[in-house]
C-alpha beads as a LAMMPS data file, in Angstrom:
LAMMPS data file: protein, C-alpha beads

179 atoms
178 bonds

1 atom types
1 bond types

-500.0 500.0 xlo xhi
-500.0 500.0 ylo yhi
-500.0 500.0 zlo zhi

Masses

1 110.0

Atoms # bond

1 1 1 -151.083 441.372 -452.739
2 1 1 -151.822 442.841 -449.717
3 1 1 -154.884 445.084 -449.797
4 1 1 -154.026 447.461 -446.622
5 1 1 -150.893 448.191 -445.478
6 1 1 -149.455 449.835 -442.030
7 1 1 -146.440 451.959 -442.081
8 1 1 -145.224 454.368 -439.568
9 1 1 -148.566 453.966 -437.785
10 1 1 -150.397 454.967 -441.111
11 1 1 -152.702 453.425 -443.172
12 1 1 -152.382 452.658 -447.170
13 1 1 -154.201 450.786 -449.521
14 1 1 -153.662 449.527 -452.933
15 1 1 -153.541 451.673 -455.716
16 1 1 -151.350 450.430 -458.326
17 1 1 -150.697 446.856 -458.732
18 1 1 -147.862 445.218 -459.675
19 1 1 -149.295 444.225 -462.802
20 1 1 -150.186 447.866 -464.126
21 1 1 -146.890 448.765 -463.263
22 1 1 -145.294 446.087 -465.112
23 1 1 -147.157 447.047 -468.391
24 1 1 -146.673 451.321 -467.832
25 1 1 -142.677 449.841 -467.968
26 1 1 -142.848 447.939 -471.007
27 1 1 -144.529 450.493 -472.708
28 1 1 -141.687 452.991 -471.698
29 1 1 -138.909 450.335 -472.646
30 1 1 -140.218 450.096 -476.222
31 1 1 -140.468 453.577 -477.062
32 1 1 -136.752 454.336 -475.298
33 1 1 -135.888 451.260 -477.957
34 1 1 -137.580 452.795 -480.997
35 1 1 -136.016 456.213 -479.971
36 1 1 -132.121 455.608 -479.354
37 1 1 -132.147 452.809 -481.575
38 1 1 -129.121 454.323 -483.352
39 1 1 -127.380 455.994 -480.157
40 1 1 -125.862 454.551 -476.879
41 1 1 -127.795 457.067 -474.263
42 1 1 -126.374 457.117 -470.891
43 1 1 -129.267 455.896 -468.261
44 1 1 -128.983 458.327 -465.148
45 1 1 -130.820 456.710 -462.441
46 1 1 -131.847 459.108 -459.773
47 1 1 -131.715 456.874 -456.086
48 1 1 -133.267 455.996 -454.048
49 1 1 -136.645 455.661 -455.026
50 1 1 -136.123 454.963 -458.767
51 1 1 -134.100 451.677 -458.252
52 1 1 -137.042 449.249 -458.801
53 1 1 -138.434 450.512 -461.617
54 1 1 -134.823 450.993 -463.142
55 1 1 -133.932 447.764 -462.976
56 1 1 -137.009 446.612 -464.533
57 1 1 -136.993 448.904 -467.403
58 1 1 -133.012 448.115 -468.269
59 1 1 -133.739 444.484 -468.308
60 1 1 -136.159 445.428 -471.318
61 1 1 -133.921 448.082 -472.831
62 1 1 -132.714 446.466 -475.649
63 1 1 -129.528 449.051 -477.142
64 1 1 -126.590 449.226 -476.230
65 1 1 -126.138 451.379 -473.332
66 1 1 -124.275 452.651 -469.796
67 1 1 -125.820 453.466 -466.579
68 1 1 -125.400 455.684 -463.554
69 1 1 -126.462 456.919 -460.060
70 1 1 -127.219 459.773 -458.945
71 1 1 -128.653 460.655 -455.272
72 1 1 -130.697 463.830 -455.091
73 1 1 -133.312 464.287 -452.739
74 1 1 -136.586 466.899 -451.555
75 1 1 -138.596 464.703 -449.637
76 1 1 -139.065 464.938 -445.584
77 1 1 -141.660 462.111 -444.390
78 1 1 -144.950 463.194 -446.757
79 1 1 -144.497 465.957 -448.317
80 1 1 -141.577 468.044 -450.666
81 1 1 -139.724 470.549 -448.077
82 1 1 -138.698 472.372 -451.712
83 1 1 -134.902 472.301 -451.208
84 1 1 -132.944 469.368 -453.388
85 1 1 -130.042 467.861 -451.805
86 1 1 -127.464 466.389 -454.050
87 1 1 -126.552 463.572 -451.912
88 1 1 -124.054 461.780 -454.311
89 1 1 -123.154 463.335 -457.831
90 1 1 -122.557 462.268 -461.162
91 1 1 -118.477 461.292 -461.815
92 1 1 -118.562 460.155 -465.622
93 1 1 -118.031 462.372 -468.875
94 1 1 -121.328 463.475 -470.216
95 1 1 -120.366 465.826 -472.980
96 1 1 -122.009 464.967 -476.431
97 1 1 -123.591 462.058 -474.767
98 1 1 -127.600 461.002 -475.183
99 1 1 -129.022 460.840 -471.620
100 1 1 -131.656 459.824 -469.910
101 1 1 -132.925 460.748 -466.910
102 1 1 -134.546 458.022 -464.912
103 1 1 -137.345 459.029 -461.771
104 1 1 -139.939 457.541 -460.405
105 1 1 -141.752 459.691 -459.889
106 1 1 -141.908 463.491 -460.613
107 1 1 -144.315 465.543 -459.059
108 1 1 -143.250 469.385 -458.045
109 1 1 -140.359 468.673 -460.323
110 1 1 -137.728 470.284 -458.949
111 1 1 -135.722 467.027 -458.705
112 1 1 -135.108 466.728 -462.085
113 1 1 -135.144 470.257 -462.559
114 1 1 -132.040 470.146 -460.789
115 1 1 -130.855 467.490 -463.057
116 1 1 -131.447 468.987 -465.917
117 1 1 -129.390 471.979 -464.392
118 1 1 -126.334 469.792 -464.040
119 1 1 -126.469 468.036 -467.297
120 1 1 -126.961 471.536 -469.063
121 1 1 -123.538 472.796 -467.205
122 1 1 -121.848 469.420 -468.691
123 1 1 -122.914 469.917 -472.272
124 1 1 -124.949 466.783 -472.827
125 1 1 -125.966 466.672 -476.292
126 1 1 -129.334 465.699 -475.454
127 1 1 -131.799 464.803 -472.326
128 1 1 -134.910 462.673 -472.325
129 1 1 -136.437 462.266 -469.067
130 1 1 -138.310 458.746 -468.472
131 1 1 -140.482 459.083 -465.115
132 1 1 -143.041 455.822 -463.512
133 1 1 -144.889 458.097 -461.844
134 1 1 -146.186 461.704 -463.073
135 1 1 -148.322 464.063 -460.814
136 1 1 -149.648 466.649 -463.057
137 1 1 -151.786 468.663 -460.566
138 1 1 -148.414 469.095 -458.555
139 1 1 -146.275 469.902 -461.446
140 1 1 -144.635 473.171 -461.268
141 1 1 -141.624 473.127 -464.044
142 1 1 -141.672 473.879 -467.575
143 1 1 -139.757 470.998 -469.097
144 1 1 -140.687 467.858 -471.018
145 1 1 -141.506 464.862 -469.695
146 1 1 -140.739 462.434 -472.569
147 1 1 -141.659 458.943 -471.193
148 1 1 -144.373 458.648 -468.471
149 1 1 -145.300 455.715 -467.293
150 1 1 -148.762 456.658 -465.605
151 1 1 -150.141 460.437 -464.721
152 1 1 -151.659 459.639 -461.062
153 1 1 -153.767 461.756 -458.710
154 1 1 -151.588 463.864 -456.448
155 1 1 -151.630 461.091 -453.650
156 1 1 -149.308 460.077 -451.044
157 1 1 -147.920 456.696 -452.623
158 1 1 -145.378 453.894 -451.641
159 1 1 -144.034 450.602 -452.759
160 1 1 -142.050 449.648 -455.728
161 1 1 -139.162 451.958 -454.475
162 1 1 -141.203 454.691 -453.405
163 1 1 -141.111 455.139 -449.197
164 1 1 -142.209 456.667 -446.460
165 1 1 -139.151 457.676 -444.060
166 1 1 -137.193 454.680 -445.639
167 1 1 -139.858 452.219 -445.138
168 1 1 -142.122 450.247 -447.262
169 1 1 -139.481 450.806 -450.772
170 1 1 -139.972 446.902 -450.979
171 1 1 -143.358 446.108 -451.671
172 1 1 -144.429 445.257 -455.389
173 1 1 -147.205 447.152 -455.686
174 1 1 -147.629 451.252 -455.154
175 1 1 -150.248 451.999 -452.209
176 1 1 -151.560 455.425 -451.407
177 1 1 -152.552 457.214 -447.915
178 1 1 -155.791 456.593 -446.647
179 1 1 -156.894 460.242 -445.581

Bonds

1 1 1 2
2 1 2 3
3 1 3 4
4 1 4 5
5 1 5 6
6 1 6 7
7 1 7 8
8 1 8 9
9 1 9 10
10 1 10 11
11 1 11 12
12 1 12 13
13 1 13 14
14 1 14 15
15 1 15 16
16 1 16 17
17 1 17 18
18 1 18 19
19 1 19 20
20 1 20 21
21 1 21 22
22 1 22 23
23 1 23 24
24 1 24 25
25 1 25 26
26 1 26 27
27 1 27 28
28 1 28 29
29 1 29 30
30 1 30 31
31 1 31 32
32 1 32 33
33 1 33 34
34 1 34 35
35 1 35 36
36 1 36 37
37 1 37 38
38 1 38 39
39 1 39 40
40 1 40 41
41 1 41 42
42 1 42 43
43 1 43 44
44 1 44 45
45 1 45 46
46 1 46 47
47 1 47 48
48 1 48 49
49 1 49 50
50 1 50 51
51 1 51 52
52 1 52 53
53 1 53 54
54 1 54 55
55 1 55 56
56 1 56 57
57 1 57 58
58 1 58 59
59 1 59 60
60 1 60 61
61 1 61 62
62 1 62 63
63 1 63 64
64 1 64 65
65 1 65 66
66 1 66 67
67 1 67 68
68 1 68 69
69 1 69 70
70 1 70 71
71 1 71 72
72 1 72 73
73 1 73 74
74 1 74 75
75 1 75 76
76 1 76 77
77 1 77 78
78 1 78 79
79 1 79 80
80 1 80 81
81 1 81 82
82 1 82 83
83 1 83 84
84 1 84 85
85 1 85 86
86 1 86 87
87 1 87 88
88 1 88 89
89 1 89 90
90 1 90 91
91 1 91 92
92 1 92 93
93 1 93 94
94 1 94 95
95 1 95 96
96 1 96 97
97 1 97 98
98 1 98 99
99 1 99 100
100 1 100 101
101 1 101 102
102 1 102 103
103 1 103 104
104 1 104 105
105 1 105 106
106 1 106 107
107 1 107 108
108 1 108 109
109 1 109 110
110 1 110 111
111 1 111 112
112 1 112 113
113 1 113 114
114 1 114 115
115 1 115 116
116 1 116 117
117 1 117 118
118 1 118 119
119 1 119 120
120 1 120 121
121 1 121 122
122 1 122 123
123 1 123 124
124 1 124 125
125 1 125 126
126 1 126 127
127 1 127 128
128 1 128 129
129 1 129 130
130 1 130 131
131 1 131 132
132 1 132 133
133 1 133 134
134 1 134 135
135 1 135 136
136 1 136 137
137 1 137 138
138 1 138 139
139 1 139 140
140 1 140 141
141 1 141 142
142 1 142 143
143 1 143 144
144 1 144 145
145 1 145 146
146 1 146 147
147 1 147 148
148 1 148 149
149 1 149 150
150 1 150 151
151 1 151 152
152 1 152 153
153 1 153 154
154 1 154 155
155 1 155 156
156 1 156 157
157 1 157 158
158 1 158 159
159 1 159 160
160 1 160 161
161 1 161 162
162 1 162 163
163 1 163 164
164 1 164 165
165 1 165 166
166 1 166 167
167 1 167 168
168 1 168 169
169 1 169 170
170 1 170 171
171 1 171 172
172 1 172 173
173 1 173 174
174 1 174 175
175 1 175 176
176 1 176 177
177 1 177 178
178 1 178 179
């Protein structure tokens, strides 16, 4: 692990490591298991950032289930500009399916806000909303966040899918902005 990183002439340092991480998605795996144990939800993975930790927490998803991406997007270099793009949409039948949302990570919470918009219009018959990362002091929705993997500071972060302009979505561990 590398302790300092440079992106886009900034500095980061470790804040999460790869380790941590791994055990916040386990622990979200197991109670998705224990909770659609007798449905087949539909995983809605929200790109690009929530790839890594998607593909982690399917591997230990253990029911029977689909999968699909969605593209939405609020971000402009470090901070939320407030406006969600729908980049790519969703193209399968959702009605009277179980569904769950895959981020990772929801701060403001208008990404998923937006989600939850869409999925409402489509008659789901029910949303959970599993999220790596969760920002409380930025949060400002007023809908449940059932599955968090870790509340964390409100912190510029990267790694593990998360970027900075585009960059840095490979590295294994999640590193914040040294102020």
């Amino acid at each position: 692990m590398q302790k300092r990183v440079t992106v886009c002439n900034k500095e980061f340092e470790v804040f999460i490591p790869a380790e941590v991480i791994d055990r916040a998605v386990q622990r979200i795996a197991n109670q998705i298991n224990e909770d659609m144990q007798d449905k087949v939800p539909l995983f809605i993975i929200v790109l690009n950032g929530a790839f890594m930790f998607a593909s982690d927490l399917l591997k230990k998803i253990k029911v029977e289930n689909n999968l699909s991406f969605v593209k939405l997007s609020s971000y402009e270099g470090t901070k939320s500009n407030q406006i969600v793009k729908e980049l790519i949409g969703l193209n399968e039948i959702i009605k009277d399916r179980s569904v769950i949302i895959v981020e990772d990570i929801i701060d403001t919470g208008l990404t998923v806000r937006r989600m939850l918009d869409i999925l409402q219009e489509q008659e789901v018959a029910q949303v959970k909303i599993a999220t790596l990362f969760h920002k409380p002091e930025a949060f400002r929705s007023n809908y449940n966040i059932d599955y968090i993997g870790m509340e964390i500071e409100n912190h510029f972060i990267l790694g593990y899918g998360l970027d900075y302009d585009g960059y840095a979505r490979n590295l294994p561990d999640i590193y914040k902005l040294v102020e």
